[in-house]
C-alpha positions in Angstrom: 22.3 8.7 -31.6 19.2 9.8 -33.6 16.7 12.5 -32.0 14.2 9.6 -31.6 16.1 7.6 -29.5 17.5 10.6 -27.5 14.0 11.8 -27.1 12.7 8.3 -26.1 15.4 8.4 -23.2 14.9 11.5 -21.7 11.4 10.6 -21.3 12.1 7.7 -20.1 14.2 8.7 -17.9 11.6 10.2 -15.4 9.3 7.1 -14.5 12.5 5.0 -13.9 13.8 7.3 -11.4 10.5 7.5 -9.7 10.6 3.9 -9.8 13.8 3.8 -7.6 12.7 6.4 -5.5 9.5 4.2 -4.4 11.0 1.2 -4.1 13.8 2.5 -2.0 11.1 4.2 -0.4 9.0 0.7 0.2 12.2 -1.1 1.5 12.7 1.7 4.1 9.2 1.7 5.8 9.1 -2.7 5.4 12.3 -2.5 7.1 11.1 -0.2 9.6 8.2 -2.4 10.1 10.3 -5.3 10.7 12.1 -3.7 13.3 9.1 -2.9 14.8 8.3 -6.3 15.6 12.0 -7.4 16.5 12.2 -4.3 18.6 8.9 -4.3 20.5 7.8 -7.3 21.3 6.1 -6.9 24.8 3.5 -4.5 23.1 -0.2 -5.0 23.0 -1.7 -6.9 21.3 -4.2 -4.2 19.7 -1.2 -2.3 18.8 0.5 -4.9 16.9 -2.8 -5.9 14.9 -3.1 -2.1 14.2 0.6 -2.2 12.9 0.8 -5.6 11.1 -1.8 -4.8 8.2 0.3 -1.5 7.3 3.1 -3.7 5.5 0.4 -5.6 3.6 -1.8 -2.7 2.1 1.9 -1.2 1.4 2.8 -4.4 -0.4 -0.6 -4.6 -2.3 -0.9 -1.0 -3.3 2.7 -1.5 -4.7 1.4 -4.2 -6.4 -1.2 -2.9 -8.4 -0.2 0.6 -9.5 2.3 -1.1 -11.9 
């Protein structure tokens, strides 16, 4: 393996596991959010409305910072 390509890893290397990190990170608090509604659903409505938008600006946030 030349230096180049051994230098082009190990920086690589970094961003990919930051990548796995969030999006094992995203799956955990989704998931949580899903129980959430499975779990509790006698709550209040103005709970659940203060809830519910937390997946989607998760969801779109992930979306746009790749």
């Amino acid at each position: 393996m030349s230096p180049e390509s051994a230098l082009a890893i190990s920086l690589a290397r970094g961003p990919l596991v930051g990548t796995f990190l969030g999006l094992i990170l995203y799956g955990v608090t989704c998931l949580q959010a899903f129980f959430y509604f499975q779990t509790y659903e006698d709550d209040r409505k103005g709970l659940k409305i203060t809830v519910c938008p937390l997946p989607v600006v998760w969801n779109s946030e992930r979306t746009y910072a790749n």
